[in-house]
C-alpha positions as CSV (number, residue, x, y, z in Angstrom):
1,X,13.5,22.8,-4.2
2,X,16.7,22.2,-1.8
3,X,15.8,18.2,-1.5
4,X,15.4,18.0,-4.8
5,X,18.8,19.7,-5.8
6,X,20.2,16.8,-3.3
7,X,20.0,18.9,-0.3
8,X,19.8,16.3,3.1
9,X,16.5,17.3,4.8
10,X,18.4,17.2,7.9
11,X,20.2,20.2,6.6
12,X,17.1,22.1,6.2
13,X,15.3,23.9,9.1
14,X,12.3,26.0,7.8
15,X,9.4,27.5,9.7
16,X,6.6,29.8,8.2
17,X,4.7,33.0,10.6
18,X,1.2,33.3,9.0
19,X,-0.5,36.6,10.1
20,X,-3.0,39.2,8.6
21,X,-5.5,38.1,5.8
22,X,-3.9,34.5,5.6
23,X,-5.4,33.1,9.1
24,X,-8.1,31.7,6.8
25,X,-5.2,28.8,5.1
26,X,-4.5,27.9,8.6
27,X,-8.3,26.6,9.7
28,X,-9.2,23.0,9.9
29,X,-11.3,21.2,7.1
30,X,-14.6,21.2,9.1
31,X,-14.5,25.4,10.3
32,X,-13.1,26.3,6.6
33,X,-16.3,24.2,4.9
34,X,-19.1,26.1,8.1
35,X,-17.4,29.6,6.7
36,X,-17.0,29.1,3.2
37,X,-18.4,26.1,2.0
38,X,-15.9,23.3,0.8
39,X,-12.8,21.9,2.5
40,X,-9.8,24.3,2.9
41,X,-7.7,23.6,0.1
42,X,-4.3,24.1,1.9
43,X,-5.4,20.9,4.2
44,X,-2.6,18.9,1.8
45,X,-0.2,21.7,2.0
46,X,0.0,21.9,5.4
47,X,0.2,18.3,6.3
48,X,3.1,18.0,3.9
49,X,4.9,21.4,5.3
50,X,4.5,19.0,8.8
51,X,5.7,16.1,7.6
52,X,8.6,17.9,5.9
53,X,9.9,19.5,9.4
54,X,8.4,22.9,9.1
55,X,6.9,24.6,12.0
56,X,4.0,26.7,10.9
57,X,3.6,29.4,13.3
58,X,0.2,31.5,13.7
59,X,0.4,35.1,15.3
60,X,-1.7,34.8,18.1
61,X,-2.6,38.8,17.6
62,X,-4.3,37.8,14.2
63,X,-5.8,34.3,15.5
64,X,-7.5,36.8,18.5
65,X,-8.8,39.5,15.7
66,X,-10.4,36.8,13.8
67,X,-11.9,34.8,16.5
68,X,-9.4,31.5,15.9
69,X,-8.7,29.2,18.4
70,X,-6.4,26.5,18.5
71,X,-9.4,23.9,18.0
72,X,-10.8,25.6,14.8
73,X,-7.1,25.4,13.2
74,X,-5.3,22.4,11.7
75,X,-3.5,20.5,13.9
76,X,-0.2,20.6,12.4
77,X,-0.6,24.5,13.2
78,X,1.4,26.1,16.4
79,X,0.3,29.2,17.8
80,X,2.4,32.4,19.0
81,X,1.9,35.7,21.1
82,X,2.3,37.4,18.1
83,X,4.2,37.4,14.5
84,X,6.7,39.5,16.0
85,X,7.3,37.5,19.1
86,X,7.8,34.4,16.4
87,X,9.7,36.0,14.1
88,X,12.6,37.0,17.2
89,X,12.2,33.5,19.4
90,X,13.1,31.7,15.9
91,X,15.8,34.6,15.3
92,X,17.5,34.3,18.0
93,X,17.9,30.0,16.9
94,X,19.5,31.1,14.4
95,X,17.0,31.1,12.3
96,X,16.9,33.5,9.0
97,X,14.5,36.1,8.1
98,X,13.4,36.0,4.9
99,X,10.2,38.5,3.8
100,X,8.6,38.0,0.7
């Protein structure tokens, strides 16, 4: 939306903490297809998220819950601690919280 309204990318510094029910997004095509059957459809989204300079941060709390390791997620995925731990590292860069 921002690069489109003219916005230079360099001005733009976005990163995304995935916790709770959404670990399942964050898995690589060949885990999401054993577990449900067809190639995770976020695959796409996720590459372009990378590609755009968005760091996609996975709570580690969640990732241990549900049994996901680094290896079963898609590459372009980083892992944390935790959400929490995340959400205050990229806070205190100056980073903005935004919860929706």
């Amino acid at each position: 939306m921002h690069a489109d309204a003219g916005m230079n990318l360099d001005q733009l510094k976005v990163a995304i903490t995935v916790h709770g029910s959404e670990w399942k997004d964050m898995l690589n095509d060949t885990i999401y297809m054993e577990k449900y059957g067809s190639k995770n459809p976020n695959t796409e989204l996720l590459n372009q998220l990378n590609q755009a300079g968005v760091d996609i941060i996975m709570c580690g709390q969640t990732a241990a819950y549900r049994k996901v390791s680094k290896s079963d997620s898609n590459t372009n995925v980083k892992f944390a601690l935790s959400a929490m731990t995340a959400l205050l590292q990229y806070q205190n860069n100056g980073y903005r919280f935004i919860k929706f």
